[in-house]
C-alpha positions as CSV (number, residue, x, y, z in Angstrom):
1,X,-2.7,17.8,-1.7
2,X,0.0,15.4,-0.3
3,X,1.7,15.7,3.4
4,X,4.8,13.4,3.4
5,X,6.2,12.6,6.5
6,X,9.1,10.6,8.0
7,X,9.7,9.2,11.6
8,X,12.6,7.5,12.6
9,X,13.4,6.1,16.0
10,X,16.6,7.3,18.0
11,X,17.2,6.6,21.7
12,X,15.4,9.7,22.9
13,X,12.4,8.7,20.9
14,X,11.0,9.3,17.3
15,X,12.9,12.3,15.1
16,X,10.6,13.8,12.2
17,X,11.8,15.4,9.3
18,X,10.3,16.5,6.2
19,X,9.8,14.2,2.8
20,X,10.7,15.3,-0.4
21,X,8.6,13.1,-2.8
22,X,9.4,14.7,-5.8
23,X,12.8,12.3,-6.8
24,X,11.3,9.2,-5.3
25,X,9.8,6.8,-8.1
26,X,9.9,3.8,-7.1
27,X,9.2,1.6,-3.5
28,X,13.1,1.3,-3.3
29,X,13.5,5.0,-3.6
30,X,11.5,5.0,-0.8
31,X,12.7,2.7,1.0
32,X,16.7,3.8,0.1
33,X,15.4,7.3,1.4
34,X,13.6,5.3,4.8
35,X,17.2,3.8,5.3
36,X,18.7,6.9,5.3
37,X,17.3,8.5,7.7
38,X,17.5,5.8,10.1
39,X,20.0,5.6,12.9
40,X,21.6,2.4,13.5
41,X,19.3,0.8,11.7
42,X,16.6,1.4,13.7
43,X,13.0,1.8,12.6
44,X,11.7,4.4,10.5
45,X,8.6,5.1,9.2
46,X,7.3,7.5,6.3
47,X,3.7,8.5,6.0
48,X,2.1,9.5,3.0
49,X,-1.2,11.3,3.1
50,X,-3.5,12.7,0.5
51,X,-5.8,15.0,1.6
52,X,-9.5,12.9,3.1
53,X,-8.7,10.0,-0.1
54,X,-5.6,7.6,1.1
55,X,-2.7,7.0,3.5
56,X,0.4,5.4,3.7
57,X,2.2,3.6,6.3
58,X,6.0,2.5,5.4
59,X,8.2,0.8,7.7
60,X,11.6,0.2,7.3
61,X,13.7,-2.2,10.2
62,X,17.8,-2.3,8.3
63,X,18.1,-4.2,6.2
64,X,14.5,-6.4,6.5
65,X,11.8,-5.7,3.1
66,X,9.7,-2.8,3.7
67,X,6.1,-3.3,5.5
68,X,3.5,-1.4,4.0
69,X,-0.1,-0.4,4.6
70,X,-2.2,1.3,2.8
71,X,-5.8,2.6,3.9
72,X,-7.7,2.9,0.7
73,X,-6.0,1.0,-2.1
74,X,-8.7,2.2,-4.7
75,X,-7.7,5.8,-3.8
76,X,-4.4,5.1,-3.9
77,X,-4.0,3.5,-7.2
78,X,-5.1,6.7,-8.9
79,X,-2.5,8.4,-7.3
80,X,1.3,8.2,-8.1
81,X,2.7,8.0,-5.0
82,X,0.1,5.1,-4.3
83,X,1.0,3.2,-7.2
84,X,4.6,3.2,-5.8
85,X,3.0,1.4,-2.5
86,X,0.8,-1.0,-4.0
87,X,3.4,-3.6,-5.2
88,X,2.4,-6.3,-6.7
89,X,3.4,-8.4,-4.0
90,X,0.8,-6.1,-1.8
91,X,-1.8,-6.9,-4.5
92,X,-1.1,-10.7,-4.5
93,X,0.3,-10.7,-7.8
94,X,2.9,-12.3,-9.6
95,X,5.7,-9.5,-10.3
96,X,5.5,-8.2,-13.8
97,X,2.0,-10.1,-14.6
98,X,1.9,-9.2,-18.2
99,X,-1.7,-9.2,-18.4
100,X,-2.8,-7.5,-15.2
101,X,-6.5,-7.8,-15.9
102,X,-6.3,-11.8,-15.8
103,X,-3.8,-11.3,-12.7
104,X,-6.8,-8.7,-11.5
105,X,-9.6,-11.1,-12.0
106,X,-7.3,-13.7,-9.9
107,X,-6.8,-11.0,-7.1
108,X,-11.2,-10.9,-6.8
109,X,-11.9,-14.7,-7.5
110,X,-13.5,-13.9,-11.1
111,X,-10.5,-16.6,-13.0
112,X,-12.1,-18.6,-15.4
113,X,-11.0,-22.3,-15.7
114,X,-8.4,-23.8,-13.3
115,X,-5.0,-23.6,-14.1
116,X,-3.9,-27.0,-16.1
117,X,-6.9,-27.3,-18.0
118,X,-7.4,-25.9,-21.1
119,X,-9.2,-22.2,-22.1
120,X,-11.2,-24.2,-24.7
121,X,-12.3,-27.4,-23.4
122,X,-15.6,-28.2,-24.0
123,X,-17.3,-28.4,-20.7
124,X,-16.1,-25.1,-19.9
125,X,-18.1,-23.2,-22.7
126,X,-20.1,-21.3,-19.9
127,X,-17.1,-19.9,-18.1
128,X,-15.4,-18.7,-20.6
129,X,-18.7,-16.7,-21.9
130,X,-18.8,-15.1,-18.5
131,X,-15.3,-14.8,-17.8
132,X,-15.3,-13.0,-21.0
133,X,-17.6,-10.8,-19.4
134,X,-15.9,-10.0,-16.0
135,X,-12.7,-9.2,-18.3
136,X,-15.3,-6.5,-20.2
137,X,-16.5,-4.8,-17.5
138,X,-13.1,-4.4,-15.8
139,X,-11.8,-2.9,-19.0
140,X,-13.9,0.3,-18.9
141,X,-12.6,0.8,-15.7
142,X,-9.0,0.4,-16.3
143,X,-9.2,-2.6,-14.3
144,X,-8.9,-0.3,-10.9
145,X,-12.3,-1.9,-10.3
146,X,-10.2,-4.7,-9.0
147,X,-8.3,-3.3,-6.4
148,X,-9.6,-3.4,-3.3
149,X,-11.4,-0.3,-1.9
150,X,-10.5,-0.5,1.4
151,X,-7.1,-1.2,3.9
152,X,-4.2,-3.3,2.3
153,X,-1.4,-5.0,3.1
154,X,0.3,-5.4,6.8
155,X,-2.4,-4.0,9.3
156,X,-0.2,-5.1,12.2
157,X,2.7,-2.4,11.0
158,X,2.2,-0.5,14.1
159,X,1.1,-2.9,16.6
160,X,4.5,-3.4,18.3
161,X,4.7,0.8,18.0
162,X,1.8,1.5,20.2
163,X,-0.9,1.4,17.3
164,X,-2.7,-2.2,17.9
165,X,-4.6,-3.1,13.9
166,X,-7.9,-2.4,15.1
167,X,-7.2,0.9,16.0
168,X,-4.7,1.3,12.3
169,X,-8.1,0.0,10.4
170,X,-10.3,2.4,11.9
171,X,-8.5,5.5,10.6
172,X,-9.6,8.0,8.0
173,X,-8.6,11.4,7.3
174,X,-5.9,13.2,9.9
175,X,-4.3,9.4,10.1
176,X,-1.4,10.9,10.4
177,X,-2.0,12.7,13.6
178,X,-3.6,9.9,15.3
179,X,-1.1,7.6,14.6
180,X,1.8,10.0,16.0
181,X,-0.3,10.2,19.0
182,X,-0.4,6.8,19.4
183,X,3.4,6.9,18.6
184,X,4.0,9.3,21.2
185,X,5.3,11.7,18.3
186,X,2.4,14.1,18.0
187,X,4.8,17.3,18.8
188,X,7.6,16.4,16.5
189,X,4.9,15.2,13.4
190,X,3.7,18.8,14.2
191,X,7.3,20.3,13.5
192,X,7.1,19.2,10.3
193,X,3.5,19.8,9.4
């Protein structure tokens, strides 16, 4: 179960309308929508929220990249809309890693032998045994072993909203609601909920 949400920010405070998810696809379909809604380019923010597993935070300032946050980024990559949020920039990975388990394995600290040297040099026999290993294990978990379970990306999204990082990393389930309230949006989220 997914509640979808998006708050933009007008002169008389936030505006909340409803998300249609089914169309978006991609972080820039998201962030196209974000845009949208937004009047004179001021901030707007969508939530995305799957029922007691993951949130989303997405800000959108104009023009600027997206900021993104995501609560549980082992929860989300096993849903679609989370996959759309967990770029690989969020992830620390190069864009279009081709082999996402090594770029995985970099994400956790499990890489092998330093970049420069050689896979097979001789005094490296060891690592590659156990890095050989690490790459196993990952594999029978898709690699999602390797994504973090637990908050990701840009805690401070909300800090300059009302919603200092402490206060974003301690949220669970009804995020959504807490956050508005810290927004001062609580009775508008509702309109939509």
């Amino acid at each position: 179960m997914y509640f979808a949400a998006l708050l933009a920010r007008t002169e008389d405070g936030w505006e909340a309308s409803d998300t249609d998810l089914d169309d978006v696809e991609t972080l820039s379909d998201l962030t196209d929508l974000a845009r949208e809604a937004s009047v004179d380019e001021d901030t707007v923010l969508v939530f995305i929220e799957q029922e007691d597993a993951w949130f989303g935070v997405i800000r959108v300032d104009g023009e600027e990249d997206p900021r993104i946050y995501v609560s549980n980024a082992s929860a989300a990559a096993r849903s679609s809309y989370g996959e759309i949020l967990l770029t690989d920039e969020l992830l620390g990975r190069e864009p279009g890693a081709e082999d996402s388990i090594a770029a995985l394995e970099e994400l956790v600290g499990l890489d092998g032998p330093e970049d420069g040297e050689p896979d097979n040099a001789p005094d490296h026999h060891n690592d590659d045994h156990h890095h050989h290993n690490d790459t196993t294990d990952d594999e029978d978990d898709d690699g999602l072993d390797a994504v973090p379970a637990g908050p990701l990306g840009d805690t401070g999204v909300l800090s300059d909203l009302g919603l200092p990082e402490a206060e974003l990393l301690m949220l669970r389930t009804d995020a959504l609601v807490e956050i508005a309230d810290a927004l001062g949006a609580a009775e508008v989220l509702e309109t939509v909920r």
